[in-house]
TIMARKOL-434641 format. One record per residue (C-alpha): residue in one letter; x, y, z. Coordinates in Angstrom, 3 decimals, always signed. Layout:
<nodes>
rest,xx,yy,zz
A,X,Y,Z .
...
</nodes>
This chain:
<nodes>
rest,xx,yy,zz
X,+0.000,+0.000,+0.000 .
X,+1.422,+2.742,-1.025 .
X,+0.264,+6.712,+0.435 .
X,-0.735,+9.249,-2.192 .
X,-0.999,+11.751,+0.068 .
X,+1.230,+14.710,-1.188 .
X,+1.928,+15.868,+2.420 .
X,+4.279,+12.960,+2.264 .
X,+6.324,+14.474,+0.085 .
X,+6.918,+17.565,+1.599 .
X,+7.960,+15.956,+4.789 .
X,+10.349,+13.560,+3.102 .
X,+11.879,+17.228,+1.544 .
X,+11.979,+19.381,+4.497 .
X,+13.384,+16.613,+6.743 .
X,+16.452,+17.023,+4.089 .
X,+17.350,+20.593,+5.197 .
X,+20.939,+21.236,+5.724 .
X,+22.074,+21.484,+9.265 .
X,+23.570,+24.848,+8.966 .
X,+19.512,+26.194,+7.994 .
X,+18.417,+24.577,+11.266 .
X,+21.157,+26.024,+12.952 .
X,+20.394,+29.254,+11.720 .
X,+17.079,+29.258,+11.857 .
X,+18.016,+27.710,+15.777 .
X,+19.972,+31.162,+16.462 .
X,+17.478,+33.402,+14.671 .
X,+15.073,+32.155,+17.178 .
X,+17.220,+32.519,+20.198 .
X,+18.471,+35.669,+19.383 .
X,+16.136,+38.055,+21.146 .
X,+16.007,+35.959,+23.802 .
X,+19.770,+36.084,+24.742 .
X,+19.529,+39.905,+24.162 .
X,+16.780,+40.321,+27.134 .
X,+19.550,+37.930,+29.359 .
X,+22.228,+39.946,+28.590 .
X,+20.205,+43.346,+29.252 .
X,+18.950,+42.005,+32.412 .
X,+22.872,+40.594,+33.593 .
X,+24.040,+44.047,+32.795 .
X,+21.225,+45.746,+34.437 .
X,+22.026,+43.106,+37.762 .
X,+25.867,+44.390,+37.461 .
X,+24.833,+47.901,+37.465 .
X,+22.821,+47.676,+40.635 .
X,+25.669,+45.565,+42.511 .
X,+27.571,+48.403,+41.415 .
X,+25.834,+50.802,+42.868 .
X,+25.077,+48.695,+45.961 .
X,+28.926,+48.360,+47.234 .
X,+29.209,+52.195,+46.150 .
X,+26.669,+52.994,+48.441 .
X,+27.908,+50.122,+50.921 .
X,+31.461,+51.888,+50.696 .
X,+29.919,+55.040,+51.142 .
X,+28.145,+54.040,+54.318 .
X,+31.169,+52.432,+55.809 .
X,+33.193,+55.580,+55.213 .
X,+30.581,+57.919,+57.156 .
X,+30.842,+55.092,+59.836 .
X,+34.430,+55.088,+60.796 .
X,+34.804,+59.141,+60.024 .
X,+32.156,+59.848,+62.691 .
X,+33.762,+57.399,+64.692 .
X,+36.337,+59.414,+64.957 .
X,+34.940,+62.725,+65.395 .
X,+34.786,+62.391,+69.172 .
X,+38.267,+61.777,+69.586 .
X,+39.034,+64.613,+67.552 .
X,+36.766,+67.016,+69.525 .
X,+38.869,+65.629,+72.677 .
X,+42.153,+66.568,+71.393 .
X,+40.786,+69.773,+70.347 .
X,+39.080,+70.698,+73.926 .
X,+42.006,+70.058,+76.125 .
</nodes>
């Protein structure tokens, strides 16, 4: 028994695609979506960033006004 269906056909053909089109057509398809990971890693980096800047920040204003009474010591006797 033998199929006349002609949708038989065109599987048999597309199932012969080079590699390299799937590939393609594989990265085509992926390419947006590894833009939106990349935007959000570099939006992640930029708020660590500014995190330890502000962390830094903080810890500087800590020790200076740790050390504001001693200077107001030195200055007073």
């Amino acid at each position: 028994m033998k199929e006349n269906n002609p949708n038989v056909n065109r599987f048999a053909r597309d199932s012969q695609r080079p590699s390299a089109a799937l590939t393609a057509i594989g990265m085509d398809a992926l390419k947006p979506i590894m833009h939106f990971q990349v935007s959000m890693l570099r939006m992640w980096a930029n708020s660590i960033e500014r995190f330890a800047g502000n962390y830094e920040k903080g810890l500087e204003e800590t020790t200076s006004t740790g050390e504001a009474p001693s200077d107001r010591e030195k200055h007073a006797a």
